[in-house]
C-alpha positions, -999 to 999 in steps of 0.1 A, spaced: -11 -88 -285 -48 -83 -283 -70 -64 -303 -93 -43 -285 -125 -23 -306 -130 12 -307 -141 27 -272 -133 0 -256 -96 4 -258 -100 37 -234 -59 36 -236 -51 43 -268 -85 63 -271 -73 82 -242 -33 85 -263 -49 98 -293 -69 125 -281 -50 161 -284 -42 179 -251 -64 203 -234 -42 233 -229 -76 257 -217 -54 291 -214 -31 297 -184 -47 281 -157 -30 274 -125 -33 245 -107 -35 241 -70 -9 213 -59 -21 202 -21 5 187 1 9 176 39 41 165 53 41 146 91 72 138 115 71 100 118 95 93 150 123 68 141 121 38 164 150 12 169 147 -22 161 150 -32 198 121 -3 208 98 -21 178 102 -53 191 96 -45 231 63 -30 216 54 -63 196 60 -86 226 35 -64 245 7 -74 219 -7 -110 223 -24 -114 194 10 -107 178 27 -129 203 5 -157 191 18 -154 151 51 -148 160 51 -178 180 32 -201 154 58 -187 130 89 -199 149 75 -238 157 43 -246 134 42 -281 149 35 -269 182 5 -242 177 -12 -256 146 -49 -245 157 -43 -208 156 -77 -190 155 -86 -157 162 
């Protein structure tokens, strides 16, 4: 446990100050909802093999010893 001074401790400071109920304000909740299509495994990796960079790190990833050097 650490002791922490006065305003400085902006946690507890924070816990011990009483609640700020200003009347019966409403508050405007703003939400935003996409459709994310579901891809299959297989469909994710055709795409990756299309990328060379990616092809690069996958392939230093499966043998090291062979593509040590990798540089962008």
């Amino acid at each position: 446990m650490e002791y922490i001074p006065g305003k400085s401790n902006v946690v507890a400071d924070m816990l011990s100050r009483p609640a700020c109920h200003e009347g019966n304000e409403l508050c405007e909740v703003c939400t935003v909802a996409i459709d994310v299509p579901s891809r299959s495994p297989k469909e994710i990796h055709d795409e990756q093999i299309k990328d060379e960079e990616l092809v690069k790190i996958i392939s230093c990833l499966e043998d090291p010893d062979k593509n040590v050097n990798y540089v962008n």
